[in-house]
N, C-alpha and C positions, 0 to 999 in steps of 0.2 A: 189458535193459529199463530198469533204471535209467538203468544211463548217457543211452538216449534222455529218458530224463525229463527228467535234470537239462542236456542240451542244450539242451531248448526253453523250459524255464525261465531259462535263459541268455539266450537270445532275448529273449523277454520283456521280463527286466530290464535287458537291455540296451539296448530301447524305452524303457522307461522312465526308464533314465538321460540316455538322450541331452538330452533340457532343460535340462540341467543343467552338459554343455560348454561353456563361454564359447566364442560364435563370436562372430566381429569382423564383425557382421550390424546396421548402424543408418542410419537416414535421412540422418544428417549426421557428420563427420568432420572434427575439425580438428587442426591441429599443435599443440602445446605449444613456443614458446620461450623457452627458457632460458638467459638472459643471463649467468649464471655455476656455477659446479659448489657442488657439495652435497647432502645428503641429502632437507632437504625444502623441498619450494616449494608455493607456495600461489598460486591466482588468482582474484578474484573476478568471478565469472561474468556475462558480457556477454550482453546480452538476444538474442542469435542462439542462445545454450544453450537460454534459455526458449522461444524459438522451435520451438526443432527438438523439444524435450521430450513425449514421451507422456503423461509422467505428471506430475497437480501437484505429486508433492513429490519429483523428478529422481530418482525410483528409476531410469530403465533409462539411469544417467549411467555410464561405465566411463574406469579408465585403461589406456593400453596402453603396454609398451617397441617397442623396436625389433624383441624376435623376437617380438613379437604376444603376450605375456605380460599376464596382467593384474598391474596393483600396487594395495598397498593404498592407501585415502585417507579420507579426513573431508569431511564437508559439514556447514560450518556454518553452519544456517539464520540470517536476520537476526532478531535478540531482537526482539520486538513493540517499539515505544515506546507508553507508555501513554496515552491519550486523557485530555488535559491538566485536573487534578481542580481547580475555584477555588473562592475564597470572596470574597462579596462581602459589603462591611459599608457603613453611609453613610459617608458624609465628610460635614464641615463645611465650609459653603458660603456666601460673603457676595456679591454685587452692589454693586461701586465702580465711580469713574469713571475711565476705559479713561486717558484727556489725564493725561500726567505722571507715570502711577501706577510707573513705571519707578523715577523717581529721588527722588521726595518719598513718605515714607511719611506723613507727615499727611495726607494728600491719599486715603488709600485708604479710610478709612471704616472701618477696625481700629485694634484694639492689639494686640499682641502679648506673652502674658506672660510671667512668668518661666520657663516650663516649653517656652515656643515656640507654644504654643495660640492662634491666633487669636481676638479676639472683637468683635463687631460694636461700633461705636462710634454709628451712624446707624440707627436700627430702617429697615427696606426688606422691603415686601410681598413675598414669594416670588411668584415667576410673573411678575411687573410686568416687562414686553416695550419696554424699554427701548433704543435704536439705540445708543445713546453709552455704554453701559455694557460692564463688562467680568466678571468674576467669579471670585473668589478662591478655591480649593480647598486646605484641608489634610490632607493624605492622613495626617497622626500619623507618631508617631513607629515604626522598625523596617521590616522588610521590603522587598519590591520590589513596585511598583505594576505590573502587567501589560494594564491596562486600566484606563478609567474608562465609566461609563455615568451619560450624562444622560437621564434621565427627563423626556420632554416634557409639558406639560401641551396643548399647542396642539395641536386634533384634527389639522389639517393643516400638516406643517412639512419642508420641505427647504432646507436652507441648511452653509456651511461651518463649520467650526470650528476654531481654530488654537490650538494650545496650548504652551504655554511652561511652563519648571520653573527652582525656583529657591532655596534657601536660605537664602536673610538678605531677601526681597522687596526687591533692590537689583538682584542680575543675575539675568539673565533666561536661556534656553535653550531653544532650539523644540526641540521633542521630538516632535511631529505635528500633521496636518494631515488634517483628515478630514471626510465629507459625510453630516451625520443627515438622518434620513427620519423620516418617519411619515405615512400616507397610509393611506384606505379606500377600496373599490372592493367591490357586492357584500356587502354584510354583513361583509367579512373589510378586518381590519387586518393593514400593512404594517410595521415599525417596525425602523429602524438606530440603535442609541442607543448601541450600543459606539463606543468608540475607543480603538486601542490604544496602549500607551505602552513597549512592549517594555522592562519592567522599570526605570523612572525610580524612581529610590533617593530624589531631592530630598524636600524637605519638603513643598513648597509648590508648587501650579501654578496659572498665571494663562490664563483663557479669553478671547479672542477669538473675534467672531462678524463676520466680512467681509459676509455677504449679512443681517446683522440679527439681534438678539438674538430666540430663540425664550422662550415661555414656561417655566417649567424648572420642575418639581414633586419633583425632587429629582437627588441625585446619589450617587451610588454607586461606590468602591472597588473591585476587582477583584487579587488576589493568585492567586498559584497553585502547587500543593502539589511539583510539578514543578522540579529540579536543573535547569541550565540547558545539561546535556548532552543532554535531551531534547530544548532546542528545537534545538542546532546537530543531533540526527538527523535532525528531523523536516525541517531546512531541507537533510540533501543527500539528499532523495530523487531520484530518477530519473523525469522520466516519460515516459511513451509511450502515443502517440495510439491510439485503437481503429482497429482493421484496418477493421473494413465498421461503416457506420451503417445504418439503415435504419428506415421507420417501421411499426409495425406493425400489430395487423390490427384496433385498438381505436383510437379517436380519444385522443391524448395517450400514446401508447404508440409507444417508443422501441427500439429493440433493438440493441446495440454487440456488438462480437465481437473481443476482445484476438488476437493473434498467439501465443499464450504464455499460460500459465498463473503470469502474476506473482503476486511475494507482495503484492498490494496493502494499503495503509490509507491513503489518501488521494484523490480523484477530484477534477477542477476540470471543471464543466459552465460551456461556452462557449451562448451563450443568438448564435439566428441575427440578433435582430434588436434595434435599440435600445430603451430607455425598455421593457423589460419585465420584468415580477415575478410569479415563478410560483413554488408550493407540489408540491416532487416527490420521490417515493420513488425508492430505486436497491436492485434487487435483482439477484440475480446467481444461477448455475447452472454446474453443472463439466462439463454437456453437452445436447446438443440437446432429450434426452428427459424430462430429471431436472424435479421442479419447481421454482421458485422460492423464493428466499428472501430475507428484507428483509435488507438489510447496513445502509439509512442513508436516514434524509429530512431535510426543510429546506425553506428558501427561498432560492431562487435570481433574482439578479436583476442588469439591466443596463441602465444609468441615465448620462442625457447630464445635466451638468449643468454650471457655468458657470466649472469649474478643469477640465473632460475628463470624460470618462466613469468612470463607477464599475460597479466587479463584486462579486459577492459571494464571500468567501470559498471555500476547496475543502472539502467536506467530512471529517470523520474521520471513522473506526473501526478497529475491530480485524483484525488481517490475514485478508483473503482471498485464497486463491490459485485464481482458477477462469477459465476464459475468458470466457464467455458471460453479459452485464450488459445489463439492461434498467431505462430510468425512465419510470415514471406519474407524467404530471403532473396536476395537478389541473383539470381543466377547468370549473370552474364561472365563473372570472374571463378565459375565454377562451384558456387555455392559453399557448404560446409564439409562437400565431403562422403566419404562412407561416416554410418554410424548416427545415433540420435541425439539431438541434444536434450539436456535435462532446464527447466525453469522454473526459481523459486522465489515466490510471492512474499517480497516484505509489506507486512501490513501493519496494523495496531488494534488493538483489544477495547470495545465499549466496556463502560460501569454500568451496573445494575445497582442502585440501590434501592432498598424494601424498608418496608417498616413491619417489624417482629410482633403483628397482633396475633393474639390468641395463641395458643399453646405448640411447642413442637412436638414434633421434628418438623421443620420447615423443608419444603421438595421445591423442586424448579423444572418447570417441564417445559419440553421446545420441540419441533417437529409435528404441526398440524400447517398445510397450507390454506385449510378452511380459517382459521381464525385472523383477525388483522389488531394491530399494535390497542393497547391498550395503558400502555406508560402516559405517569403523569410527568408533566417538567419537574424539572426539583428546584425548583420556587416552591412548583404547587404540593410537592411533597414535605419540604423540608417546613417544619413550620418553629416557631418559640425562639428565641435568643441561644445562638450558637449553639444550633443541636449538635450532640455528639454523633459522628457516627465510627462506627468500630468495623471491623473485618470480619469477613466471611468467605470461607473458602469451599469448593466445588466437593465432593465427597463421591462416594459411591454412586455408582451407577444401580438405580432401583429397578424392578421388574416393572412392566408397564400394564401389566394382566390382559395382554392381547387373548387370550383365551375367553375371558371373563366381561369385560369390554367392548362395544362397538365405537368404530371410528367418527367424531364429529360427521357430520354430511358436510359434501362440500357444498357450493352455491348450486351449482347446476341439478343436484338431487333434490336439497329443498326446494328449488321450483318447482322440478318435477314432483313432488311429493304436495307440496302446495295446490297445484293446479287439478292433480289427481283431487286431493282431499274436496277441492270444491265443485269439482265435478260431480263428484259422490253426493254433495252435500244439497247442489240444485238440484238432481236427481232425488235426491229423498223428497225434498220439499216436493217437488212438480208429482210424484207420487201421494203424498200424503194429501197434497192438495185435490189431486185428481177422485179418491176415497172419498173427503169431507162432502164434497160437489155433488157425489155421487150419491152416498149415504144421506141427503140433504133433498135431494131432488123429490118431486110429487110422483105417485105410480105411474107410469105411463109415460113418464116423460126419460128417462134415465136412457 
């Protein structure tokens, strides 16, 4: 009687371990190659991983050897960059004449003192929209200037600005080139007053104004708290256009759908038509049913004007990794338009690295939602004095033998399968028990 117990109890757990065997069971399948030998190699994951991935944070990612062995490995996620923290202080600001300020500094309407401080020589109205005039910015001493922002006084102003940098106000240095706005429409104001200077160290910058000087009510500084390994991350993102557009079932309602659950923090909304400026939110969802949630708003805008056309920056935030991204735009100034707009996900690419046990061809398989993360850290990988590890790059796409193969079960079948099995398994017992009882009893009594 025991022994049958502990049979069917065998059974049983035996159901219930099976989830648990690594089967080489996934949507997609690729080679690992390995350009030279060694213990560990590492490759950073090409967006057909993301692709094929069930899960956003590449839990049912595996490695395999050549006898179908799993090996261990690390995944490591790309560190956020932090959404760039500034300070902005004024600057001092003087209005000279543009003709010769190059090479004659009498001529500029400053002096300059012992300390490098400019200071006005000619009292000049602030705001006074002068065509011939040019204007003198001292950003002080220290730091890197990241931006500047002029502050327009003119309710209506679009025109360019060209800006030069320079230390002794002898030689000069273009350092950009850029097109303020300020416009109303609707009750709601418009306004482009940045301009970036990607970190100009100079002392001093000289403004020109090509299509006419605007009003100016002040001018403003811009530094930012940010190592300048942030901005080279931030400039090798990846990106990738969304799979389906399509609009949706509200007016000014948008709905994108990624291929992949990348790790996004940064989006560029493509606007379908010219000469338009819209106010919109971008929220986003890790699936059909889930609700929504705000990642990121702004103003987005796309403007012809008489050096080319201009767009608005991409947005930041902090990493999301989900598929399914929708933007409301504001429709009260008429929204975007005929036409759809297109949005593409800048992200960054995890590492994988493995350790090359047992013999190849080494596989990499992704796409079961049934399985969950099985990465070790790479402390706990990396082991010995300054392991080497070498490169590894994504290879062919292998057949996955759907034919020949059944799919992992997911959780809800193994219960189902589990609860069957032990259904089965009481049932036997209460039967074989019910026989022994039976076969055991005295005549007459059965």
């Amino acid at each position: 009687m025991r022994k049958l117990i502990a049979a069917c109890l065998g059974i049983v757990m035996g159901v219930a371990c099976a989830g648990d065997v690594p089967l080489i069971s996934f949507s997609q399948r690729y080679a690992l190659d390995l350009n030279s030998r060694g213990a560990y190699f590492r490759l950073t994951l090409p967006h057909q991983v993301y692709a094929a991935s069930k899960r956003s944070d590449l839990g049912d990612l595996r490695v395999f050897n050549g006898a179908g062995e799993l090996v261990p490995f690390s995944l490591e996620q790309p560190k956020p960059v932090p959404v760039r923290q500034t300070l902005l202080k004024p600057a001092a600001w003087f209005l000279v004449p543009s003709e010769g300020a190059a090479s004659d500094k009498t001529r500029l309407g400053v002096s300059v003192g012992a300390d490098g401080t400019l200071r006005a020589e000619v009292a000049a109205t602030p705001g006074t929209k002068r065509d011939s005039d040019a204007v003198l910015v001292d950003l002080g001493k220290g730091g890197a200037a990241v931006a500047l922002w002029i502050r327009l006084r003119d309710e209506r102003y679009q025109g360019r600005i060209h800006v030069e940098a320079g230390d002794d106000l002898n030689e000069w240095q273009a350092v950009a080139d850029a097109t303020l706005l300020k416009v109303s429409a609707g009750g709601k104001q418009l306004t482009q007053e940045r301009v970036a200077l990607d970190g100009v160290k100079q002392r001093y910058l000289r403004l020109s104004w090509p299509d006419g000087m605007p009003g100016i009510a002040a001018v403003e500084v811009e530094s930012s708290t940010q190592e300048s390994a942030s901005d080279a991350a931030i400039k090798a993102l990846l990106w990738q256009e969304a799979a389906q557009v399509r609009a949706g079932a509200s007016s000014g309602e948008y709905l994108f759908e990624s291929d992949g659950a990348y790790p996004v923090e940064s989006l560029r909304i493509s606007l379908p038509q010219s000469n338009t400026i819209a106010s919109v939110t971008i929220q986003s969802r890790g699936d059909a049913k889930s609700p929504w949630h705000d990642v990121a708003s702004g103003t987005v805008f796309r403007l012809q004007g008489n050096n080319g056309e201009r767009v608005s920056s991409s947005l930041r935030f902090d990493t999301v990794s989900q598929r399914y991204w929708r933007m409301l735009v504001d429709m009260s100034n008429g929204g975007i338009g005929g036409g759809m707009p297109q949005l593409s996900l800048g992200w960054r690419p995890a590492v994988l690295t493995f350790v090359a046990r047992g013999s190849p061809p080494f596989t990499l398989g992704v796409g079961n939602a049934a399985l969950t993360s099985t990465a070790l850290s790479k402390d706990a990988l990396l082991v010995g004095e300054h392991p080497e590890i070498r490169d590894a790059s994504l290879g062919a796409l292998l057949s996955t033998g759907a034919d020949k193969q059944t799919d992992v079960p997911s959780d809800a079948t193994r219960r189902t399968v589990l609860w069957a099995s032990l259904i089965a398994a009481v049932a036997a017992l209460g039967m074989m028990a019910w026989r022994l009882v039976r076969s055991g009893a005295p005549d007459g009594k059965r």
